[in-house]
C-alpha positions as CSV (number, residue, x, y, z in Angstrom):
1,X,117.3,55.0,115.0
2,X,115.9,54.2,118.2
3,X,111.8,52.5,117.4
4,X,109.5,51.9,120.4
5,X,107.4,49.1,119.6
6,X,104.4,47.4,121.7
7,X,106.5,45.5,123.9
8,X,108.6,48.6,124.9
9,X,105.7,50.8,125.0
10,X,103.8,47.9,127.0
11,X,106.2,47.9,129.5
12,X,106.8,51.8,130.3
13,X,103.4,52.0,130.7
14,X,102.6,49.1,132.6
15,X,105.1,51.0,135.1
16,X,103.7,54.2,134.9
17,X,100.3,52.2,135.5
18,X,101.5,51.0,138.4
19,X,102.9,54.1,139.8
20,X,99.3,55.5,139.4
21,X,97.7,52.6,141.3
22,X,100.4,53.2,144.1
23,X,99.4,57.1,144.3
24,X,96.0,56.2,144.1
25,X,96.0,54.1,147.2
26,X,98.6,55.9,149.0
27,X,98.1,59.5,148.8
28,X,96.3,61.1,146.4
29,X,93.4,59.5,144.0
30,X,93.3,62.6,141.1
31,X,96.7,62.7,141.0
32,X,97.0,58.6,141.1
33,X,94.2,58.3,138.3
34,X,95.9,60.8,135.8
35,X,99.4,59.0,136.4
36,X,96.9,55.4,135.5
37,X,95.5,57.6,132.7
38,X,99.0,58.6,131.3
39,X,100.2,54.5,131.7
40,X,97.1,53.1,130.0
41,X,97.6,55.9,126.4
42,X,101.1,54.5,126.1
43,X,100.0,51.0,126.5
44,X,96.9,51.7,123.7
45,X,99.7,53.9,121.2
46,X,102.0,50.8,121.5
47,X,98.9,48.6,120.6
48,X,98.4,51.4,117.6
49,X,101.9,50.9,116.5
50,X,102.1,47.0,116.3
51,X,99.1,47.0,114.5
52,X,100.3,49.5,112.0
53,X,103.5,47.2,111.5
54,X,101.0,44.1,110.9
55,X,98.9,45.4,108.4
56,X,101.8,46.9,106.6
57,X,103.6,43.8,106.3
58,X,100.5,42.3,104.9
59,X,99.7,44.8,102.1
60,X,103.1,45.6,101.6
61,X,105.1,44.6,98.4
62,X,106.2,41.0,99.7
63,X,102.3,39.9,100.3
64,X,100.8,37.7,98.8
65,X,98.2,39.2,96.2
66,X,94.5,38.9,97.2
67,X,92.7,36.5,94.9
68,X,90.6,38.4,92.6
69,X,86.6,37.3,91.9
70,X,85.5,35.7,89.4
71,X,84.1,38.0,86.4
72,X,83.2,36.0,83.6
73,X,79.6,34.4,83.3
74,X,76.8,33.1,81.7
75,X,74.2,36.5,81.6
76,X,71.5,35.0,78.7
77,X,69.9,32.1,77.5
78,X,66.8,30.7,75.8
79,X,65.2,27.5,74.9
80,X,62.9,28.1,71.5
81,X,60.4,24.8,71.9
82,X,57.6,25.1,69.2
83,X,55.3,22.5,69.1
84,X,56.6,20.0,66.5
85,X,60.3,21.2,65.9
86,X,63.6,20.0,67.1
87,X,64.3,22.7,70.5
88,X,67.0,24.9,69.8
89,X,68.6,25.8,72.7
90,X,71.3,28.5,73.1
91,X,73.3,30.4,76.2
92,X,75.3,34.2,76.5
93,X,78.9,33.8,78.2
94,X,80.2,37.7,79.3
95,X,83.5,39.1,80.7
96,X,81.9,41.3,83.3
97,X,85.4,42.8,84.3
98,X,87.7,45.5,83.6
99,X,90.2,43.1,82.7
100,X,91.0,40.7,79.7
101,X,90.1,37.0,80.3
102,X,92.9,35.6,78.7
103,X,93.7,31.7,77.9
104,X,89.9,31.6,77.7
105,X,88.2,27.8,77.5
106,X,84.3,27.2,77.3
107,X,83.3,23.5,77.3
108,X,79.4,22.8,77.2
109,X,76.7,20.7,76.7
110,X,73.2,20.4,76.4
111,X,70.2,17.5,76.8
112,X,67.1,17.0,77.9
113,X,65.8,14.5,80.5
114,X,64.4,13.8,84.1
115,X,64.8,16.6,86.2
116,X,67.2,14.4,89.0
117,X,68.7,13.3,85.9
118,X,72.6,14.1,86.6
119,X,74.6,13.1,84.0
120,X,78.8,13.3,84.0
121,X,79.9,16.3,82.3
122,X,82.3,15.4,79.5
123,X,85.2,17.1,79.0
124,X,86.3,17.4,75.2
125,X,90.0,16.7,74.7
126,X,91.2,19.4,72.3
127,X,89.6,23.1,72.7
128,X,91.1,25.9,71.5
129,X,91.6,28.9,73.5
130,X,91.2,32.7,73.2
131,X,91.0,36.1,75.0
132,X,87.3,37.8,76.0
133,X,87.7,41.4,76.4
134,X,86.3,43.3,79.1
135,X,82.4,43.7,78.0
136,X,82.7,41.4,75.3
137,X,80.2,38.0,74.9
138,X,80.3,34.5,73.6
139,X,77.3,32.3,72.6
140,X,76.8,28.9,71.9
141,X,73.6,27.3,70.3
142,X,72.4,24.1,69.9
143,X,69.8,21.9,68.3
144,X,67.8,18.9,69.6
145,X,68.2,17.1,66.2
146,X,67.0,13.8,67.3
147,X,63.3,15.4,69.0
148,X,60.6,13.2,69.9
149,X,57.5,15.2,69.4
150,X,56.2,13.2,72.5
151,X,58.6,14.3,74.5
152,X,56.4,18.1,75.0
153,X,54.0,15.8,77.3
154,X,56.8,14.8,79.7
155,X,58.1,18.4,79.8
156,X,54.4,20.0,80.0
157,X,54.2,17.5,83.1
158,X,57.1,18.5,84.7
159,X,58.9,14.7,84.1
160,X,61.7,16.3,82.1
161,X,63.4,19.0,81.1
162,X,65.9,20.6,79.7
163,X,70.0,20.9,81.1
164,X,72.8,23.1,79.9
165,X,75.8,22.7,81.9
166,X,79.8,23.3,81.5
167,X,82.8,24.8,82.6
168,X,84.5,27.8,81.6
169,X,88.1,28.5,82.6
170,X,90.6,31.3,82.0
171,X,93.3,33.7,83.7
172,X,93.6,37.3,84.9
173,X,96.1,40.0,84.5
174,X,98.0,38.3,87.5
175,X,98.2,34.8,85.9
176,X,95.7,33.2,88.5
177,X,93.9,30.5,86.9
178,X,89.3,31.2,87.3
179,X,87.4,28.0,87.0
180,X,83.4,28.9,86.7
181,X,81.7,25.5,86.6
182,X,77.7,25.9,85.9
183,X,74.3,23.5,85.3
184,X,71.3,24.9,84.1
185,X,67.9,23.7,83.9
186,X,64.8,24.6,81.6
187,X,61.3,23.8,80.9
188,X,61.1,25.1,77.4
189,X,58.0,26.6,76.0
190,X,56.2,25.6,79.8
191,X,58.3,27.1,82.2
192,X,59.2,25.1,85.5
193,X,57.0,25.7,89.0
194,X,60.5,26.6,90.3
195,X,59.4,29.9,88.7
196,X,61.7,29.7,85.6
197,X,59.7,31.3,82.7
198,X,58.9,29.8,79.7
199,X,62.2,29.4,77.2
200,X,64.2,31.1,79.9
201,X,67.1,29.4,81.9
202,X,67.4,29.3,85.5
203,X,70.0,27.8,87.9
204,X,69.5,24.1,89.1
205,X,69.0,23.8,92.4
């Protein structure tokens, strides 16, 4: 079967746009501008019909898939700093999808220091792995065993503070692999001026 494409359809009516220019100058301008008119549609339904074949070959079942977004996250957290106990710290991970996170890995760590403090994060060697369900939540909690009780002055004074950071990775339904690194920072029981509140985490800048 016989298909006009753009080039085909670009070149009748580059003709018949032609013609119409001729007519136009020649003898009569109405009849000269419809003949232009009548060129310049088959020119913009050629246009039409190359970009139909484009964005079917791009959506079409050889394509490559689109990647999908991220959906699993760190929602919660708090930092419960009384006054002369160890700081217990803990953090919420959610699958905020429709979709299994499957092959699941969640590696963090917490501690405490100045706030341009940036220490290496530290991969553990063996972590076991798992599937989060669509709405379903992890936590992990953690105690500052070894608490200096002075330490409450350098927070109070904004000289240190407290970091949570990790990395979570895991695959969707397609087998693409997510990687959601993350960092943390909190100011325990006296917020930070960054406008954390008190036992809450925020995102470091």
């Amino acid at each position: 079967m016989f298909e006009l494409g753009f080039t085909q359809l670009g070149i009748v009516g580059g003709i018949i746009l032609a013609i119409g220019l001729y007519v136009m100058a020649e003898h009569s301008k109405v009849a000269g501008l419809w003949i232009s008119y009548a060129g310049l549609m088959i020119v913009g339904a050629g246009a039409v019909i190359q970009l139909q074949k484009v964005l079917a070959q791009n959506e079409g079942p050889g394509a490559a898939p689109k990647p999908r977004p991220d959906y699993v996250f760190i929602v919660d957290g708090t930092v419960t700093n009384i006054a002369g106990q160890s700081p217990v710290a803990s953090i919420v991970l959610k699958n905020t999808g429709q979709e299994n996170a499957d092959g699941l890995i969640w590696m963090a760590q917490f501690f405490f220091g100045e706030p341009k403090a940036n220490p290496p994060f530290e991969k553990p060697i063996n972590v076991s792995k798992q599937t989060l369900g669509p709405g379903q939540i992890l936590s992990y909690q953690y105690t500052f065993d070894k608490w200096n009780p002075t330490w409450d002055d350098l927070i109070s004074r904004n000289e240190a503070m407290f970091f949570a950071i990790g990395e979570v990775r895991y695959r969707d339904e397609t087998g693409t692999e997510h990687i959601y690194p993350y960092k943390f920072i909190s100011g325990g029981r006296f917020g930070l001026p960054s406008g954390i509140a008190p036992g809450k985490w925020g995102a470091a800048p």
